[in-house]
Backbone of each chain as nested JSON, in Angstrom:
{
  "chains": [
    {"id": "A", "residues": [
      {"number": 1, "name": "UNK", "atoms": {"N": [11.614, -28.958, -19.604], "CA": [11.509, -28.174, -18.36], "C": [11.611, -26.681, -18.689]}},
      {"number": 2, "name": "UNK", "atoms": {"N": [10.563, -25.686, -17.98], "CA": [10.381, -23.921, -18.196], "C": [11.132, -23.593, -16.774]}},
      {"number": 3, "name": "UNK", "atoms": {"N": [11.318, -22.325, -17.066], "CA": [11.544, -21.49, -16.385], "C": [10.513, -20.921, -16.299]}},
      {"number": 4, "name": "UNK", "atoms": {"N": [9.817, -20.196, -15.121], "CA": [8.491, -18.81, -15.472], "C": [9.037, -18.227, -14.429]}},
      {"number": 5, "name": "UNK", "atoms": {"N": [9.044, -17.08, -14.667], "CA": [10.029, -16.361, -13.526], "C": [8.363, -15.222, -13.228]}},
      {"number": 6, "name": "UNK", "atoms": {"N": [7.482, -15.182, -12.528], "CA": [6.343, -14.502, -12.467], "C": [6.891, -13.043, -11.36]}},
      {"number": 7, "name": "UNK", "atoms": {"N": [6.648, -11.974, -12.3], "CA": [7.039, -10.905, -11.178], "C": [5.784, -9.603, -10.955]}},
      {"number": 8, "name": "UNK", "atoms": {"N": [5.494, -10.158, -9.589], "CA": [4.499, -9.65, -9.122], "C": [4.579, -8.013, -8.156]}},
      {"number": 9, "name": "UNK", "atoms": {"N": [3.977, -6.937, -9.145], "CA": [4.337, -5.734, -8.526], "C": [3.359, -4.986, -7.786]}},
      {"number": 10, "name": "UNK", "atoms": {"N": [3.155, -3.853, -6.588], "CA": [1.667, -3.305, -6.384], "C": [1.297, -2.231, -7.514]}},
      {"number": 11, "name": "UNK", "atoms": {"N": [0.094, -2.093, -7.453], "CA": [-0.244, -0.996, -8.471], "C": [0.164, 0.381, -8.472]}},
      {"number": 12, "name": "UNK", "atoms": {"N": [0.649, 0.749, -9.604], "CA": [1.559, 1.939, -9.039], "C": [-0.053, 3.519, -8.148]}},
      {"number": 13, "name": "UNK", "atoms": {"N": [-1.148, 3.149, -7.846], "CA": [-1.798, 3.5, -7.361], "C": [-1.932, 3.588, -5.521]}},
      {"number": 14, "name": "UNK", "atoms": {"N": [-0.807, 2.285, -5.952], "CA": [-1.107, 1.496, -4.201], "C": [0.029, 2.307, -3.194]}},
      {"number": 15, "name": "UNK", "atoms": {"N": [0.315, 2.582, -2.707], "CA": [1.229, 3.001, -1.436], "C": [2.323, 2.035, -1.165]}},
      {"number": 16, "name": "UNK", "atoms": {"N": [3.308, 2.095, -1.171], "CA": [4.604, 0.873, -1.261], "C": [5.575, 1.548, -0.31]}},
      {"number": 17, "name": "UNK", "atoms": {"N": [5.94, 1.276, 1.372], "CA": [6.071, 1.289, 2.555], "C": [7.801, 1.113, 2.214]}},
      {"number": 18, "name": "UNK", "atoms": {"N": [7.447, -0.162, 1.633], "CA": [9.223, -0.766, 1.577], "C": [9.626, -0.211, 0.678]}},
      {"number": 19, "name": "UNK", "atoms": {"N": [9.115, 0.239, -0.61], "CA": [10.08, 0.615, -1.511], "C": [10.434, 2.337, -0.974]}},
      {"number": 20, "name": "UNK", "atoms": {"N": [9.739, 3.418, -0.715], "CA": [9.936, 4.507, 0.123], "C": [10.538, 4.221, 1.012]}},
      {"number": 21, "name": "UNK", "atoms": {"N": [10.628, 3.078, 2.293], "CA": [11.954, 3.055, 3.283], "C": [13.056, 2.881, 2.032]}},
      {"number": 22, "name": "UNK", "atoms": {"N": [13.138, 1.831, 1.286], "CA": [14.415, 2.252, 0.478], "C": [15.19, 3.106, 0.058]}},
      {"number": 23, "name": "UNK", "atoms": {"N": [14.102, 3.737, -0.852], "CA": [14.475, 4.86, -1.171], "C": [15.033, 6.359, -0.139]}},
      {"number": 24, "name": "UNK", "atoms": {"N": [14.268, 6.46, 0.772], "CA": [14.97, 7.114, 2.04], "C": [16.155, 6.878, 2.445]}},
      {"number": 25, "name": "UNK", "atoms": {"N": [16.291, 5.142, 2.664], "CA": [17.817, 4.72, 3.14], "C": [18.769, 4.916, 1.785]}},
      {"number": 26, "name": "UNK", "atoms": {"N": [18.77, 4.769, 0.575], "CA": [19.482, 5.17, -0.29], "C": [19.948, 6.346, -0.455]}},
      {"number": 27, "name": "UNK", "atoms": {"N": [19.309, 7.68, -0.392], "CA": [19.397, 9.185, -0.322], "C": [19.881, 9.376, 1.044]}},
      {"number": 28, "name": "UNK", "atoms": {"N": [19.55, 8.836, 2.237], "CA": [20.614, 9.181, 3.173], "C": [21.993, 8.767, 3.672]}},
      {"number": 29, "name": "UNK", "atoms": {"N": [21.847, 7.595, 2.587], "CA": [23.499, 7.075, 2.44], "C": [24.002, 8.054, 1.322]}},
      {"number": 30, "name": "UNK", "atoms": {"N": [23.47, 9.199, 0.831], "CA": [24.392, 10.331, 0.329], "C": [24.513, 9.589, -1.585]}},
      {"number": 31, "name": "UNK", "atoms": {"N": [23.45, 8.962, -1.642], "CA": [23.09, 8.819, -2.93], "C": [21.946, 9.281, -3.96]}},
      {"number": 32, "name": "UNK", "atoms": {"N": [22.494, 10.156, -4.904], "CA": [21.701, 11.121, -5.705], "C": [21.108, 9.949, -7.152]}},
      {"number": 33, "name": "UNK", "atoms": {"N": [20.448, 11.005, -7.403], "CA": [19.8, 10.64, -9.068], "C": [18.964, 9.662, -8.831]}},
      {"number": 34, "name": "UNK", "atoms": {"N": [18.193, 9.511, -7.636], "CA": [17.382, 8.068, -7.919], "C": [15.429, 9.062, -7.672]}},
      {"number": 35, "name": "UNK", "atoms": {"N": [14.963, 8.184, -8.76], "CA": [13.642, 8.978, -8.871], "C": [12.502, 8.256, -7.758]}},
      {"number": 36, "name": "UNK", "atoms": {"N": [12.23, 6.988, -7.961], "CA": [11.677, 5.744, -7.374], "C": [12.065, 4.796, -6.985]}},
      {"number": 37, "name": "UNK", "atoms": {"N": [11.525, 4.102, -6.214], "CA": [12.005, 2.809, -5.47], "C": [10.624, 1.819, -5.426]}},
      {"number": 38, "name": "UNK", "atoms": {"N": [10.27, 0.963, -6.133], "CA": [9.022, -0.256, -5.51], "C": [9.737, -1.386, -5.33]}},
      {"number": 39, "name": "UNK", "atoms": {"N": [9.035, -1.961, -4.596], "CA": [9.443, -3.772, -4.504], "C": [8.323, -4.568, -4.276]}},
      {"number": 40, "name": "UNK", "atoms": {"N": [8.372, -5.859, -5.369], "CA": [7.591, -6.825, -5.545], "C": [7.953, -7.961, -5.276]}},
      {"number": 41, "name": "UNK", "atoms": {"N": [7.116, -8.887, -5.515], "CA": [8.12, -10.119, -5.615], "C": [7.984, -10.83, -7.071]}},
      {"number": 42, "name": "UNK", "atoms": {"N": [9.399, -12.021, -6.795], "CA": [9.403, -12.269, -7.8], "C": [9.405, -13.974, -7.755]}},
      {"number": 43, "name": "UNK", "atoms": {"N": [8.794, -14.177, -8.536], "CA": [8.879, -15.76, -8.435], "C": [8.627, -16.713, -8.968]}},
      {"number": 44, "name": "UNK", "atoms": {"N": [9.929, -17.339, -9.074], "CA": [10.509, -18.554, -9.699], "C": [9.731, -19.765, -10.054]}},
      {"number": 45, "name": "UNK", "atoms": {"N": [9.129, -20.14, -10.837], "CA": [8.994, -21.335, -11.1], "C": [9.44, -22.124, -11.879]}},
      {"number": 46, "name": "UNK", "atoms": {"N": [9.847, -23.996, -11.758], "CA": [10.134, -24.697, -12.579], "C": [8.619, -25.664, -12.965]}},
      {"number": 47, "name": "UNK", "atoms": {"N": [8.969, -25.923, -14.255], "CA": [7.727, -26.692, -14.396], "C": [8.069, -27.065, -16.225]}},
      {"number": 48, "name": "UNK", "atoms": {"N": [6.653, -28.487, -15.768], "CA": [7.004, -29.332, -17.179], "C": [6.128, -28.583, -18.196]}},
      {"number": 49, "name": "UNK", "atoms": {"N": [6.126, -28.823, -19.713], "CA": [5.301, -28.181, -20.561], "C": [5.397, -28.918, -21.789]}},
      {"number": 50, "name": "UNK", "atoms": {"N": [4.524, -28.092, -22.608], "CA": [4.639, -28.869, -24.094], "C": [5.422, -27.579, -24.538]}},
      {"number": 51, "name": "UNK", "atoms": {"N": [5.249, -26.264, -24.993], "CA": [5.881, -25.118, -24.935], "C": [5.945, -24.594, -24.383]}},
      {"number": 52, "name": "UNK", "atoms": {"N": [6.818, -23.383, -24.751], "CA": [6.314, -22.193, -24.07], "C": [4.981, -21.332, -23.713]}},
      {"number": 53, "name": "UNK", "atoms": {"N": [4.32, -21.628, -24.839], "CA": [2.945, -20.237, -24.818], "C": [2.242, -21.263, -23.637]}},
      {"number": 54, "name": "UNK", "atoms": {"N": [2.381, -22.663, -23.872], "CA": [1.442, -23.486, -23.016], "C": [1.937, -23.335, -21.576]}},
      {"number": 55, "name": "UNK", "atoms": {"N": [2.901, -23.202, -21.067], "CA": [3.677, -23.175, -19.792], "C": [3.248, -21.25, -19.23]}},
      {"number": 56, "name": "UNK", "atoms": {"N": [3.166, -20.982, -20.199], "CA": [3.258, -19.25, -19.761], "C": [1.742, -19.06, -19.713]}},
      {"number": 57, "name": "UNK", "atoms": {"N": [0.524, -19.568, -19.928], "CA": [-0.621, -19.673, -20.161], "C": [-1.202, -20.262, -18.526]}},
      {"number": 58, "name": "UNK", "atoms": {"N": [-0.164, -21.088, -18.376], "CA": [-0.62, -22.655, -17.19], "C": [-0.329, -21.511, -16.026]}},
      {"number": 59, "name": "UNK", "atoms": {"N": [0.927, -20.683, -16.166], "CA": [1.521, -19.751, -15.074], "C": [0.694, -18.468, -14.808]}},
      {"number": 60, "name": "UNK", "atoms": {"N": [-0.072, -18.154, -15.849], "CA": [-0.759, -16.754, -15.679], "C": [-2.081, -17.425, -15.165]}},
      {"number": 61, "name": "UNK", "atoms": {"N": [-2.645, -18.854, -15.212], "CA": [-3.821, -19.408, -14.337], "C": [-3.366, -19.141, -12.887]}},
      {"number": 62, "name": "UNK", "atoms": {"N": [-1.891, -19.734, -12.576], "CA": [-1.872, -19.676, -11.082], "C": [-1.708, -18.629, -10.287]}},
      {"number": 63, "name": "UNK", "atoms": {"N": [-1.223, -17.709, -11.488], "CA": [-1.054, -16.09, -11.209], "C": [-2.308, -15.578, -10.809]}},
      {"number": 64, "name": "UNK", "atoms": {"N": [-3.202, -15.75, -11.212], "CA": [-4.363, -15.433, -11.31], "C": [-5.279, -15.998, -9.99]}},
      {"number": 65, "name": "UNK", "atoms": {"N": [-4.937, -17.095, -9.484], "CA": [-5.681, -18.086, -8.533], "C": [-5.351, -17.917, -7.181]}},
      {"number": 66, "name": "UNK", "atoms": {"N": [-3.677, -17.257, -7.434], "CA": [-2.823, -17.763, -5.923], "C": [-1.575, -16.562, -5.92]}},
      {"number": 67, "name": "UNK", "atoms": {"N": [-1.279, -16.399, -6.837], "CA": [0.239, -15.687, -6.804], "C": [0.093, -14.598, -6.381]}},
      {"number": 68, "name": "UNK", "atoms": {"N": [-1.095, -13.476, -7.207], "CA": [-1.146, -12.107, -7.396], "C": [-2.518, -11.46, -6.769]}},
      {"number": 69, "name": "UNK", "atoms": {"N": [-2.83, -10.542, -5.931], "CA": [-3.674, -10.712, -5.547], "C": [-4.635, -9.119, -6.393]}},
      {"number": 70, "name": "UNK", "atoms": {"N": [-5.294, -9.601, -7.488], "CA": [-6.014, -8.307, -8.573], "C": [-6.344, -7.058, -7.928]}},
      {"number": 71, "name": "UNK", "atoms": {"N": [-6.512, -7.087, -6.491], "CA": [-7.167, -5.781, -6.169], "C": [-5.933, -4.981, -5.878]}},
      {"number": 72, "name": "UNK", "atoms": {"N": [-4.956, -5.546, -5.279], "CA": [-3.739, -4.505, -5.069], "C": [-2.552, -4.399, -5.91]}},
      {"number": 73, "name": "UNK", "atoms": {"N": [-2.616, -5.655, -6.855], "CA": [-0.995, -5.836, -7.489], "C": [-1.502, -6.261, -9.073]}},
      {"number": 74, "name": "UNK", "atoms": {"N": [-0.438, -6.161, -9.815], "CA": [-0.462, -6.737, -11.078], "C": [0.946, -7.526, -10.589]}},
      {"number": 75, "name": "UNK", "atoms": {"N": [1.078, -8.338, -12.354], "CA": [2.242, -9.195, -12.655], "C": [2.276, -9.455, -13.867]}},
      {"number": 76, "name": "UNK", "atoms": {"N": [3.899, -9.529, -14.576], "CA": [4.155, -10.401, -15.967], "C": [4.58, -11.621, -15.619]}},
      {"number": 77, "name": "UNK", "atoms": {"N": [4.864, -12.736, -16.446], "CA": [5.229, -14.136, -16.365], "C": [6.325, -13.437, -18.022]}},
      {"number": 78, "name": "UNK", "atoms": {"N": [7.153, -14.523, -17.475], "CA": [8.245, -14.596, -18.702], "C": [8.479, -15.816, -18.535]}},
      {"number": 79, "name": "UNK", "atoms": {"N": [8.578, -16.617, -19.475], "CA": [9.178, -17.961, -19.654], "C": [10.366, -18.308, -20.39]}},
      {"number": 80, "name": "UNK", "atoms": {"N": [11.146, -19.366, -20.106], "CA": [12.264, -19.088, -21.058], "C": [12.368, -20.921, -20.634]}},
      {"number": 81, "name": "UNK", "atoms": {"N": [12.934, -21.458, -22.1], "CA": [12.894, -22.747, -21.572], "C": [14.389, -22.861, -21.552]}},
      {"number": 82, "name": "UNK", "atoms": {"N": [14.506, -23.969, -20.606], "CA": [15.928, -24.29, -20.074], "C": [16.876, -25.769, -20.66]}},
      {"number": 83, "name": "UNK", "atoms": {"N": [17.721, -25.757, -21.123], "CA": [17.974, -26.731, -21.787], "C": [18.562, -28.251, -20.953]}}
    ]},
    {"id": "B", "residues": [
      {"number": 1, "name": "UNK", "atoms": {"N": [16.895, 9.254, -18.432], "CA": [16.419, 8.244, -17.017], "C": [16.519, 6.462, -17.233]}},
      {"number": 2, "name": "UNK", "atoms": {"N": [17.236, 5.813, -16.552], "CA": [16.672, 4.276, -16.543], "C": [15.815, 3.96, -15.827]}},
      {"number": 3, "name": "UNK", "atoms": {"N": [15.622, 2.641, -15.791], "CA": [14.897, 1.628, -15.32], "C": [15.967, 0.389, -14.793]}},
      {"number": 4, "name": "UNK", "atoms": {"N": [16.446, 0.426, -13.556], "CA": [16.973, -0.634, -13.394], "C": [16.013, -1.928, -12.488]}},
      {"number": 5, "name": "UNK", "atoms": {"N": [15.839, -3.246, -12.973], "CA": [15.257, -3.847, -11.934], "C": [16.72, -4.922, -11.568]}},
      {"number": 6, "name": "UNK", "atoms": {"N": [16.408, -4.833, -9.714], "CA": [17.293, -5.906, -9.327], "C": [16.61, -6.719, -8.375]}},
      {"number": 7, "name": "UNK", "atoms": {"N": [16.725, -8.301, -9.104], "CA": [16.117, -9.285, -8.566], "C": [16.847, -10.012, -7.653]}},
      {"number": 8, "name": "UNK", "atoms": {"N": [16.329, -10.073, -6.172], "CA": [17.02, -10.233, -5.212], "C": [16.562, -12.303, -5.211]}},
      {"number": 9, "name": "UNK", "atoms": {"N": [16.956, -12.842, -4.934], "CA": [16.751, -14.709, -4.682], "C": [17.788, -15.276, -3.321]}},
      {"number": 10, "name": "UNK", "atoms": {"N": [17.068, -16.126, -2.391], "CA": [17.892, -16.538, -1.426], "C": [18.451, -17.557, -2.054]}},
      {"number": 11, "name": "UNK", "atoms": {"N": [20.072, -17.807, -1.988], "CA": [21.043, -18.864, -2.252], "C": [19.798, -20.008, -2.366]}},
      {"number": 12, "name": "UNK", "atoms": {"N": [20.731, -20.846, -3.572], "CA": [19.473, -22.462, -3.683], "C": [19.777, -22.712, -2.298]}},
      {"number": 13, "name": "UNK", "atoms": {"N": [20.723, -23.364, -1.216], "CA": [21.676, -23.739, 0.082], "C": [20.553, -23.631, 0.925]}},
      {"number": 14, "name": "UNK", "atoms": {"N": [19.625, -22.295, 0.792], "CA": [19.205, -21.499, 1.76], "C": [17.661, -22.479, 1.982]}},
      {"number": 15, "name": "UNK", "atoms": {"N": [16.606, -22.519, 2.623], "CA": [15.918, -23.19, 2.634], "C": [14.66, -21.825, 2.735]}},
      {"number": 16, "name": "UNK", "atoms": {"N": [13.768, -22.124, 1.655], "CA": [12.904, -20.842, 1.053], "C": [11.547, -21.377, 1.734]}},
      {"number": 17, "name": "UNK", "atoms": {"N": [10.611, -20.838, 2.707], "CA": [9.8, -21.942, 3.095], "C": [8.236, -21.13, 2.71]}},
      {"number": 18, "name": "UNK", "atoms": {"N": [8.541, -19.989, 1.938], "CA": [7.655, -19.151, 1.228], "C": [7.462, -19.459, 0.149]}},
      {"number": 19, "name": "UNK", "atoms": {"N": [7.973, -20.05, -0.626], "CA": [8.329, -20.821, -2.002], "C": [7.488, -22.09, -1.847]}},
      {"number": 20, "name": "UNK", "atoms": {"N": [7.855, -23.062, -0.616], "CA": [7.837, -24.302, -0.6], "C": [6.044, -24.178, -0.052]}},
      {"number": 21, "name": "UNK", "atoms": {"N": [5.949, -23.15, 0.364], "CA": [4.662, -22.736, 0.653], "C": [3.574, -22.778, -0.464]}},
      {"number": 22, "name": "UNK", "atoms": {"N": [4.229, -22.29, -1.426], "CA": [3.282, -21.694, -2.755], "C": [3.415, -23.098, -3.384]}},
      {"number": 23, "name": "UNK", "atoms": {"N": [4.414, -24.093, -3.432], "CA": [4.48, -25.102, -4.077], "C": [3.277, -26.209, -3.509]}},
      {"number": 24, "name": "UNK", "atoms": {"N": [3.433, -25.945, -2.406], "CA": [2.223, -26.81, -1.916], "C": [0.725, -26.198, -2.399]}},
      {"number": 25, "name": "UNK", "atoms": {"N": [0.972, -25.035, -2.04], "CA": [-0.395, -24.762, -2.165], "C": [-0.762, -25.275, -3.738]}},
      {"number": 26, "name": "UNK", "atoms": {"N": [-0.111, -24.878, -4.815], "CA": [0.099, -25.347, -6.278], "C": [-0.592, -26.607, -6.264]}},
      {"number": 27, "name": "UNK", "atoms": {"N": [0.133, -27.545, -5.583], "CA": [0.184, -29.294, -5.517], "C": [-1.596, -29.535, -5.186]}},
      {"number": 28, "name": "UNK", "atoms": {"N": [-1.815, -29.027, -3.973], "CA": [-3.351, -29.277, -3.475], "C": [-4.122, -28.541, -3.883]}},
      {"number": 29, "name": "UNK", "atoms": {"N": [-3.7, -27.709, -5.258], "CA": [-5.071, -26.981, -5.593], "C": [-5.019, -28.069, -7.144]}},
      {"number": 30, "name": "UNK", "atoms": {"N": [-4.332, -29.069, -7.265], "CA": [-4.139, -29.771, -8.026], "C": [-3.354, -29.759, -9.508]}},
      {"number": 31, "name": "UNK", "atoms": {"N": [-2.738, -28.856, -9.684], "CA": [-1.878, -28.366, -10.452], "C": [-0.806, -29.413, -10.281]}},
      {"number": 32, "name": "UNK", "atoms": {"N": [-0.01, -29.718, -11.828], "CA": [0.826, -30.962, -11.88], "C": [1.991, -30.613, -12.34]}},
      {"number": 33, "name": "UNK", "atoms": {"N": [3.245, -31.125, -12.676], "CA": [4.362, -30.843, -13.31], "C": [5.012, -29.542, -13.181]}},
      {"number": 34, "name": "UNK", "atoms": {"N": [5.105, -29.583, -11.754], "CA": [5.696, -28.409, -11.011], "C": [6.795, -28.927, -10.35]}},
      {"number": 35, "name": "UNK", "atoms": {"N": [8.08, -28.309, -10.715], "CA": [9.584, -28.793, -10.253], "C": [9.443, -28.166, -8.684]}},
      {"number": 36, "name": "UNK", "atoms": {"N": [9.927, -26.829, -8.823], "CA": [10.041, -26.091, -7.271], "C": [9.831, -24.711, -7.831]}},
      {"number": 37, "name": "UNK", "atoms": {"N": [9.221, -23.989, -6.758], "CA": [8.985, -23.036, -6.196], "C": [9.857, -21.887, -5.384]}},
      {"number": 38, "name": "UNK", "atoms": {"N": [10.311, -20.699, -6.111], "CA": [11.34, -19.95, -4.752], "C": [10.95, -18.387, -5.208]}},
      {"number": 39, "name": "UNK", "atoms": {"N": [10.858, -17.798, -4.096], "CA": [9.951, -16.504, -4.623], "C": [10.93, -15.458, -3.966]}},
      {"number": 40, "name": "UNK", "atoms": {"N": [11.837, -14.142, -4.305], "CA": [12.484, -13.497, -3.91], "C": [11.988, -11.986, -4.091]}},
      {"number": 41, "name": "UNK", "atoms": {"N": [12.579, -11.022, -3.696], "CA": [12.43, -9.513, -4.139], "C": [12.901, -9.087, -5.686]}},
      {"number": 42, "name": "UNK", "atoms": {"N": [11.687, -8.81, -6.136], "CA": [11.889, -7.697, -7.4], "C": [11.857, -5.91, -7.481]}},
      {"number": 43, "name": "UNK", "atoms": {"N": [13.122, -5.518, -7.406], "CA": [13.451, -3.702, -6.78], "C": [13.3, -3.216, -7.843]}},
      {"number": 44, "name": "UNK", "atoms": {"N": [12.324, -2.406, -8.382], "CA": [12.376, -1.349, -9.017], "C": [13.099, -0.142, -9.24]}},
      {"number": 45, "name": "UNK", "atoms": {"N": [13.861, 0.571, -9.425], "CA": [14.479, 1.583, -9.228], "C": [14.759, 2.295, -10.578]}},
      {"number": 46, "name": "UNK", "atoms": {"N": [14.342, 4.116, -10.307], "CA": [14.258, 4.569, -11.269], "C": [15.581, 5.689, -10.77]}},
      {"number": 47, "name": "UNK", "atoms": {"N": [15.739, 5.834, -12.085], "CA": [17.226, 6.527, -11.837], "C": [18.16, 7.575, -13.131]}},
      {"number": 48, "name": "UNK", "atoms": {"N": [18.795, 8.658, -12.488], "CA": [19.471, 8.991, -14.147], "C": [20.698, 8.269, -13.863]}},
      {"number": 49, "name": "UNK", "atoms": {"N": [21.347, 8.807, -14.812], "CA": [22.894, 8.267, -15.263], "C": [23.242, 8.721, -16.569]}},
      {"number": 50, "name": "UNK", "atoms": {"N": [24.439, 8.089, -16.917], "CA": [24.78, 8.734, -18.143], "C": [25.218, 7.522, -19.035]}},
      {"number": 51, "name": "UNK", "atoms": {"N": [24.954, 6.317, -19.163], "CA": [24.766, 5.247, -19.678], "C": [23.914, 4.065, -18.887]}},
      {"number": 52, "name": "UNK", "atoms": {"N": [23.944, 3.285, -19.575], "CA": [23.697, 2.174, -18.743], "C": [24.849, 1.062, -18.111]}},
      {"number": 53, "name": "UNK", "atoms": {"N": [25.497, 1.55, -18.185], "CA": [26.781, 0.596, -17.929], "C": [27.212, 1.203, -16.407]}},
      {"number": 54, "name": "UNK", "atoms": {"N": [26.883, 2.856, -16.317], "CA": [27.357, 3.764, -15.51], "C": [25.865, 2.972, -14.644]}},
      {"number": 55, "name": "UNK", "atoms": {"N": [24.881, 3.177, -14.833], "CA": [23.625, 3.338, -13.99], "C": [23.909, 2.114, -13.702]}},
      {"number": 56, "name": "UNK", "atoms": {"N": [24.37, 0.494, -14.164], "CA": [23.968, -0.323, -13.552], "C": [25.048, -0.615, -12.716]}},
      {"number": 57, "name": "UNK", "atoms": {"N": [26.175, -0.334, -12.72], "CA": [27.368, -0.544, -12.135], "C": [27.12, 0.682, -10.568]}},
      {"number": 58, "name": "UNK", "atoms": {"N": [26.269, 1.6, -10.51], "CA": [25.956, 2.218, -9.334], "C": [25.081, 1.203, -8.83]}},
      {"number": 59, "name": "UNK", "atoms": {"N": [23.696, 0.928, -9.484], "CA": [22.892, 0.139, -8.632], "C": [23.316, -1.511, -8.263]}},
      {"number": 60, "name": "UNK", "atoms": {"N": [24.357, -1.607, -8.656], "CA": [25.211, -2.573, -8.031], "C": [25.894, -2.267, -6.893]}},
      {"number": 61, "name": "UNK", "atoms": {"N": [26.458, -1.472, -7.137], "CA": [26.769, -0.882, -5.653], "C": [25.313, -1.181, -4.343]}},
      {"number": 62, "name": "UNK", "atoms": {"N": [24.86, -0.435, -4.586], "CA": [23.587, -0.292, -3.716], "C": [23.108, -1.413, -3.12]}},
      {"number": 63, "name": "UNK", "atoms": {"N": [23.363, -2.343, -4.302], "CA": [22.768, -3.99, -4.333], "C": [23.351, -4.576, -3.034]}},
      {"number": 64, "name": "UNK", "atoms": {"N": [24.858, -4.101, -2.95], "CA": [26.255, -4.741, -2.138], "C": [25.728, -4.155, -0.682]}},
      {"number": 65, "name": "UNK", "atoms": {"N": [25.43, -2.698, -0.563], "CA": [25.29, -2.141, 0.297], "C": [24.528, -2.202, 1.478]}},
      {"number": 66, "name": "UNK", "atoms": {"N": [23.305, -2.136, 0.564], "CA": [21.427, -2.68, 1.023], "C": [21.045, -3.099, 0.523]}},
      {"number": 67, "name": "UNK", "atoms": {"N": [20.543, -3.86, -0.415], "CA": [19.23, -4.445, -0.861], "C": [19.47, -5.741, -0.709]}},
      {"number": 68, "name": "UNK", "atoms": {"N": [20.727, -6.427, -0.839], "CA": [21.285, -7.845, -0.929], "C": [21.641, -8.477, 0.859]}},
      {"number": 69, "name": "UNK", "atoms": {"N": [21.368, -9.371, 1.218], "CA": [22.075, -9.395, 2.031], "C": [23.171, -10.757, 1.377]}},
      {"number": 70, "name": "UNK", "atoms": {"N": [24.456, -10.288, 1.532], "CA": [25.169, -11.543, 0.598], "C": [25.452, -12.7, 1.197]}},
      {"number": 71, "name": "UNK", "atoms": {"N": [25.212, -12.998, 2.88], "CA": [25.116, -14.269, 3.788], "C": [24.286, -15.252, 3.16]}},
      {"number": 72, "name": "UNK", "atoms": {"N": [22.862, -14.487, 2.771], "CA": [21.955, -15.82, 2.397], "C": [21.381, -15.607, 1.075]}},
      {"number": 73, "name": "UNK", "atoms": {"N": [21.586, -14.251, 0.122], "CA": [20.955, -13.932, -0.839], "C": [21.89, -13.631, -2.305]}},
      {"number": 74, "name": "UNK", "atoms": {"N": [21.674, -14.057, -3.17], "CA": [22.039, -13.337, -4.293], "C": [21.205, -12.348, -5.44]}},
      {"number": 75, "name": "UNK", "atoms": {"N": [21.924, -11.879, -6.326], "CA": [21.318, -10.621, -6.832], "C": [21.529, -10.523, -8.27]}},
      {"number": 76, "name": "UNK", "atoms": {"N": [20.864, -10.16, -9.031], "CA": [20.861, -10.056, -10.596], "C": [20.224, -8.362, -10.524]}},
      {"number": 77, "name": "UNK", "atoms": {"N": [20.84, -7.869, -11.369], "CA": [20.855, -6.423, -11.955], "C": [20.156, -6.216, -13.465]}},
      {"number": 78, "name": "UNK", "atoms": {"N": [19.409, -6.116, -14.217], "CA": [18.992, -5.302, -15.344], "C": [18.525, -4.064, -15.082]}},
      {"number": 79, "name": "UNK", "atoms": {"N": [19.208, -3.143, -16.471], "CA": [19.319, -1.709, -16.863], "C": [18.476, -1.615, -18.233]}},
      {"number": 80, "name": "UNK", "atoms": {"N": [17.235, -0.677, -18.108], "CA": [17.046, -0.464, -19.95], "C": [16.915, 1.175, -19.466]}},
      {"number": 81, "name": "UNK", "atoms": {"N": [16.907, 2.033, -20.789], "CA": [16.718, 2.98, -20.8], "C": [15.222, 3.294, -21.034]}},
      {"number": 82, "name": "UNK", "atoms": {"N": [15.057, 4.572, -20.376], "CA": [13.415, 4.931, -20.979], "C": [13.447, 5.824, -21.594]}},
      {"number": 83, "name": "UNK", "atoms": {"N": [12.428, 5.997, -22.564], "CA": [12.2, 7.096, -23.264], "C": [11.846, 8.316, -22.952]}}
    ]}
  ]
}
C-alpha cells in the first residue's frame, strides 16, 4: 500500500482570491514578515502498487485526467510507501 | 526568506465528500486499487524569520489562529529555507 499525497497549486500567473484574503487577514491581525500567501489543494491518496515509480506514474495519469486542471494549475505527486 | 507549506486535512472522523467524490470518479473512469481518497488545503506561505524553527513555530501560530479550523481539521507545518 502507497501513499501519493498529489498537491495541486494555480499557476503562479493565475490570480489566487483565497490566498490574498489570507494574506490580508494575516497582516491585519498585526502580523509582519510574510511575503505571499497561495492555496491549493492537496490530495491524499491510498492505493495498491508494485513500487513506487509505478504508483507515482499511475498518480500523475489521474493527475493529468481528473485532479489538475493544465490550463490554470500545475501539481507534484510524492509517494512514500507505508508499511 | 522561507518557504513554509501548511497542509490543512479534515479529521479521518470527519466525512470528506470531495474526496469520496474524486474516488468515485477514479472507480468509473476505471482505475483499480484505490484505498480512499481525501483532498484538503495546501497554504503556501512565504515569509522571513531568523531560523526555521523561529519561522515555523510562528506559522503555527497562524495555523491555530486561521487557517485550521481545529473542530473538524488538522494541520501539518513544513519549513525549508530559500536561497
Amino acid at each position: 500500500m502507497f501513499k501519493a499525497v498529489v498537491t495541486v497549486m494555480l499557476k503562479k500567473s493565475v490570480l489566487d482570491p483565497q490566498g490574498a484574503a489570507v494574506e490580508r487577514a494575516l497582516k491585519s491581525m498585526g502580523h509582519s514578515g510574510i511575503g505571499s500567501v497561495r492555496i491549493g489543494k492537496s490530495i491524499e491518496i491510498l492505493l495498491d502498487g508494485r513500487d513506487e515509480a509505478e504508483a507515482e506514474a499511475r498518480v500523475g495519469d489521474w493527475a493529468d485526467q481528473l485532479l489538475a486542471n493544465p490550463v490554470m494549475e500545475t501539481y507534484a505527486v510524492a509517494v512514500e510507501k507505508l508499511k
